[in-house]
N, C-alpha and C positions, 0 to 999 in steps of 0.2 A: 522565789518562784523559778522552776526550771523551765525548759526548753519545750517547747510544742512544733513539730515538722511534721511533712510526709512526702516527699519527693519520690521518685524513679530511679533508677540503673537500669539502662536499657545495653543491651550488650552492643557494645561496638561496630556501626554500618558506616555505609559514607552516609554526607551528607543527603546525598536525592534520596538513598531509602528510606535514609530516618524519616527526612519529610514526606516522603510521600507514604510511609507508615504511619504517620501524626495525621496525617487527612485523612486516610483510609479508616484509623481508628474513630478518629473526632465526626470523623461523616457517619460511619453506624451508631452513633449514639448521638445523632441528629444534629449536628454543630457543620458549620462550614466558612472555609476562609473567605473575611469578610473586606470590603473594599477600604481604600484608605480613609473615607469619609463615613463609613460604616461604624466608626467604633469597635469592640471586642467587648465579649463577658468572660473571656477568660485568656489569660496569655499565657504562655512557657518558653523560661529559656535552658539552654543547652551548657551546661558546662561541661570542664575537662583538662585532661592535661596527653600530650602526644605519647603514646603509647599504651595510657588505661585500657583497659580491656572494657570498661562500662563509661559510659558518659549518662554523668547527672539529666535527670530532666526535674528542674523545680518550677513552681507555679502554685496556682491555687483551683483544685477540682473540687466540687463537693454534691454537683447533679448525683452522680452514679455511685460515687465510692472510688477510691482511685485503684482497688482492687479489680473493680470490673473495665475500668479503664486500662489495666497491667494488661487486664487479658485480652483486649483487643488489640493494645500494641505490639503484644509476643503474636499473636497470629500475623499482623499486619508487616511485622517484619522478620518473619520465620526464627527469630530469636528467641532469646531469654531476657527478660525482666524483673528488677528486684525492689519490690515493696520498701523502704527504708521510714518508718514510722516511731516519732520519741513522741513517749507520753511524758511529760512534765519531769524529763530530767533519769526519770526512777524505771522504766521501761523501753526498750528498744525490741522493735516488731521486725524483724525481716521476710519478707513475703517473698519466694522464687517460685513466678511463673513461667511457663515455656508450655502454648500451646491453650488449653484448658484445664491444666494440670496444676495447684499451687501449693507449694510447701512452707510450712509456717516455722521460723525458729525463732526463739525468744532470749532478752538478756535482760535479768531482772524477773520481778514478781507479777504479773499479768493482773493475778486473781486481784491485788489487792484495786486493782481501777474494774473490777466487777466484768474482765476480760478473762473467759474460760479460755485455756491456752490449747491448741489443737496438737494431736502425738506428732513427732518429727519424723516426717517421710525423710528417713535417710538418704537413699537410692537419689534423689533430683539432688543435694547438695553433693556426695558423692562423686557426682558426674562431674560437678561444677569445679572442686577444686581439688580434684584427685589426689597425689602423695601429700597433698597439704591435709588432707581428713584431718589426722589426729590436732594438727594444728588449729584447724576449725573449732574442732568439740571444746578445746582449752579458751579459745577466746571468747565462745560463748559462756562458759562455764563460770570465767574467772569473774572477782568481786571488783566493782568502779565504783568511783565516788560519784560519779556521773555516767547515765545509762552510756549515752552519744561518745563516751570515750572510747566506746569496745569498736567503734567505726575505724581506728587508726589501727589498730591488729588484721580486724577485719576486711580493711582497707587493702591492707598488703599480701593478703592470702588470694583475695578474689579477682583484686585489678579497680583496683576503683580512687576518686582521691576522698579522704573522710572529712575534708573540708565543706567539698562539694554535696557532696553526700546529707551534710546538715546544714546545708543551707538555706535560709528561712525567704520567700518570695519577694521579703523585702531588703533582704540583703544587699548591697551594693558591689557588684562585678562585673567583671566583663565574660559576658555570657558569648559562648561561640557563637552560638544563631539564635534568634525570637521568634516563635508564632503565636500567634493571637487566631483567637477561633472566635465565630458570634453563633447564638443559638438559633437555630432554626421554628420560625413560629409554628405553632402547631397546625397542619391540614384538619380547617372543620370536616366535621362528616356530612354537614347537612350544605346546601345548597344557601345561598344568601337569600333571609327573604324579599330583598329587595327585585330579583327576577323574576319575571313570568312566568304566569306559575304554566304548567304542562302536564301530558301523564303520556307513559310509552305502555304499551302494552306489552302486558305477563304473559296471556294466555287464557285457557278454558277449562276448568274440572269443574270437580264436585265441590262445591262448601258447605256441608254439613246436610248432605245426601242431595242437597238444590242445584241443578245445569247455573253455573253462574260465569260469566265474563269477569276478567280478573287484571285490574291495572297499575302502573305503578307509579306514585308523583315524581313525579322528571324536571321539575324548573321552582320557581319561589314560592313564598306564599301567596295562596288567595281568596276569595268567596264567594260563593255559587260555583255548582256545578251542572250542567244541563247532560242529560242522554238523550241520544238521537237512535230510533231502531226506523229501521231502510228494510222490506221484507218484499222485494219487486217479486209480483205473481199475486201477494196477499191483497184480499179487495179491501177496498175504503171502509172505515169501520169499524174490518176485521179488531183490529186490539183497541177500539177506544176505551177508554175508562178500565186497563187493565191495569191492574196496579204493580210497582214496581219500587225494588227496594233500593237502597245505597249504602252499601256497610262500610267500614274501614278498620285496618290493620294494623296496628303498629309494636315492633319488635314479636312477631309473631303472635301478637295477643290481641284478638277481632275486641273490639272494644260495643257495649252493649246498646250503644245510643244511635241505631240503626232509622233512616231516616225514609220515608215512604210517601210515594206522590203518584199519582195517574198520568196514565198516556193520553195523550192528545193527537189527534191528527193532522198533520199539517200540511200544504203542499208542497215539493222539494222541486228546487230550481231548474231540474230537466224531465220537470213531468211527473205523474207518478205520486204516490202520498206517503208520508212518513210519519211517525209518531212522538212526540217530544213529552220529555218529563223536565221537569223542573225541580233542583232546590240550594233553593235562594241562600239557606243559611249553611250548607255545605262549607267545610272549612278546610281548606286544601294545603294540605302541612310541607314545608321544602321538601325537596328530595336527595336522595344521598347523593354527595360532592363524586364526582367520576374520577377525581384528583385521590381521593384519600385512597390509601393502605389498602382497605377491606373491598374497595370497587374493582381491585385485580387480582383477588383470590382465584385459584386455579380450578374453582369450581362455581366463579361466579361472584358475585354480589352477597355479601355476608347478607343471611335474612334476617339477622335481628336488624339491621337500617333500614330494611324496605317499609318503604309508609305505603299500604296495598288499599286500592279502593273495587270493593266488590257492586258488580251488579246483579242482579236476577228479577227475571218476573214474580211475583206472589199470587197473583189469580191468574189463570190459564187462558180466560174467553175463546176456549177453545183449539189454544196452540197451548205448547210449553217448549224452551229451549232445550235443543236434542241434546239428551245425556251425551258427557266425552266417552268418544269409545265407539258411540253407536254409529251404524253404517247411514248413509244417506239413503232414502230410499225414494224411487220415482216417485214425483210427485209433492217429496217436502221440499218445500221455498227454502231457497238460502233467506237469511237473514243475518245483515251487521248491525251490529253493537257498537253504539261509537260512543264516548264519553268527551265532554268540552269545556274547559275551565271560561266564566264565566268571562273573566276578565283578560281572554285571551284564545278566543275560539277557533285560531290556528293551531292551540297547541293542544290538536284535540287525538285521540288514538282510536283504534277500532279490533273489533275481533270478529272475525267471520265463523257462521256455524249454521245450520238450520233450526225449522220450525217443525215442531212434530204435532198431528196432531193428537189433543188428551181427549180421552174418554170420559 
C-alpha cells in the first residue's frame, strides 16, 4: 500500500503573519483559537528548514477540503500556497493558489482514481519558478517508482523541503510552531424555546386585499394568544361580537389553519372600554435568534425566518380597519391593535391605525 498526504506550502512570512493568517483563514470558515482546557478538532504544525522559500503546514482538515482552506490562507496572507496531495503512492496533485485563483499540475495518472485532471494554467506556475520553467515541465513529466519522489526535484526548483512536503500528521518532528483551532457551534436561528415568549411589531398592510396588523415572534415558545383593540371616542358596544381572525406565517407561507374568536368588551384600567379576543390554543413558535448571520442582513431580517402573526377584523359592525395608505379623515377614532402572549403579557406589541366607518 502506498502513501496517502495532503499538506500546504505556504510561501514564506514571519511567524505573526503566518499566524495571524491561520486565524484569519480558520475564523472565516468558522473555527477559533480555543483555550488551553478547550481541547482542539484540529491542529497544524509548521515545518521547515532556514531559507525555503515555502514552509510545510501539515495536519489534518477534512470540514471544507483543504483546497478551499488554500484559498483562504493565500488571501489571508497575500501569498501563494501550494496544495501537495499523494494518492496511494501512484498520483501526486499540486494545487498553486494565490488569491482565488488555482492551478492544478499532475504526476502520474489522475483518471485511473476516477480523478478528471484539469488543463495546466501555465502562466501561475511560470510566475512561480521562472528560468526554472523548463526544468519544471521535466520533473513533472518524468516516470517515479513512487509518485512522492517527484517532490525531491520538485523540492529544489520551487523552495521547499520534500521531506516536509510528505509529511503524514502523524509523523514525528520537530515542527516549528503548532495551532490547534476548535469548531465553532453553530448559531441557532430560532430563539430557545425555553424564553418567553414575545412578539415586536412589523407593521400595517394589506394581507390578501384585508387592512390587517402584522406581528412578529420576538422571545420562546408559548400558548395562548390574546388581542386587545383600545378605540377611545368608540361607544361601549360599538365591536362587541365582532369577529376577529389570527393567522400565521412561516417562511413566507400563511399557513391555512387560521383561527377566529369574537370581541368582548372589557373595561381598561384608566377608564374607557376595550375589546378582547381570546385564543387559548394559539401556538407561538420562537423567534429568529438576533445572534445569527441572517438577523444583520443589510436589508434586514432574512423573511424566510420570520414566524409573522396576522390580525384582522372579519365582520365590520360597522367599522373596518383603515386600508394602509388611506388618509385619516375627521372624525375616524384612532384605534390600537395590541397582541399579548398569553404566558407573558408584558411581552405584548401594538400597531396604531384608525377605524373607518363600512357601509
Amino acid at each position: 500500500m502506498g502513501h496517502f498526504f495532503h499538506n500546504m506550502l505556504v510561501e514564506a512570512v514571519t511567524p505573526e503573519v503566518l499566524a495571524q493568517g491561520l486565524v484569519e483563514a480558520f475564523g472565516s470558515l468558522g473555527y477559533y483559537v480555543p483555550a488551553d482546557d478547550e481541547g482542539a478538532d484540529c491542529v497544524f504544525e509548521v515545518y521547515g528548514r532556514t531559507g525555503d522559500r515555502f514552509l510545510a503546514l501539515v495536519g489534518d482538515w477534512s470540514d471544507n477540503g483543504a483546497d478551499n482552506l488554500a484559498e483562504h490562507i493565500a488571501k489571508a496572507v497575500n501569498g501563494r500556497v501550494i496544495g501537495v496531495q499523494c494518492v496511494d503512492s501512484d498520483v501526486l496533485i499540486l494545487s498553486l493558489t494565490e488569491g482565488d485563483k488555482t492551478s492544478v499540475a499532475y504526476v502520474g495518472s489522475p483518471e485511473a482514481y476516477g480523478i478528471t485532471p484539469r488543463p495546466l494554467r501555465a502562466a501561475p506556475w511560470e510566475a512561480l519558478v521562472g528560468d526554472d520553467w523548463p526544468a519544471f515541465r521535466s520533473a513533472l513529466d518524468a516516470s517515479y517508482t513512487f509518485a512522492e519522489d517527484a517532490l525531491n526535484p520538485l523540492g529544489a526548483i520551487i523552495g521547499f523541503s520534500a521531506a516536509d512536503a510528505a509529511r503524514c500528521s502523524d509523523d514525528p518532528g520537530q515542527p516549528l510552531q503548532t495551532y490547534a483551532f476548535k469548531r465553532q457551534q453553530p448559531i441557532p436561528e430560532y430563539l430557545p424555546d425555553q424564553l418567553r415568549p414575545a412578539f415586536r411589531r412589523i407593521g400595517y398592510w394589506r394581507e390578501q386585499d384585508v387592512p390587517t396588523a402584522a406581528f412578529l415572534s420576538a422571545g420562546g415558545h408559548g400558548q395562548g394568544v390574546e388581542v386587545l383593540i383600545v378605540a377611545p371616542g368608540v361607544d361601549a358596544g360599538t365591536l362587541d361580537g365582532a369577529g376577529i381572525r389570527l393567522a400565521r406565517a412561516f417562511n413566507l407561507q400563511r399557513e391555512r389553519n387560521d383561527i377566529e374568536a369574537r370581541l368582548e368588551s372589557i373595561p381598561l384600567e384608566g377608564g374607557g372600554v376595550g375589546w378582547l379576543a381570546e385564543f387559548p390554543d394559539a401556538e407561538i413558535l420562537s423567534g429568529p435568534n438576533p445572534d445569527h448571520p441572517q438577523a444583520h442582513r443589510p436589508d434586514g431580517l432574512d423573511r424566510n425566518m420570520r414566524r409573522t402573526y396576522y390580525v384582522f377584523l372579519t365582520e365590520r359592525k360597522g367599522f373596518t380597519l383603515k386600508p394602509p395608505g388611506e388618509p385619516v379623515s375627521e372624525g375616524d377614532p384612532l384605534v390600537h391593535v395590541q397582541i399579548m402572549p398569553v404566558g407573558n403579557r408584558s411581552g405584548w406589541a401594538a400597531v396604531s391605525t384608525a377605524l373607518s366607518r363600512a357601509d
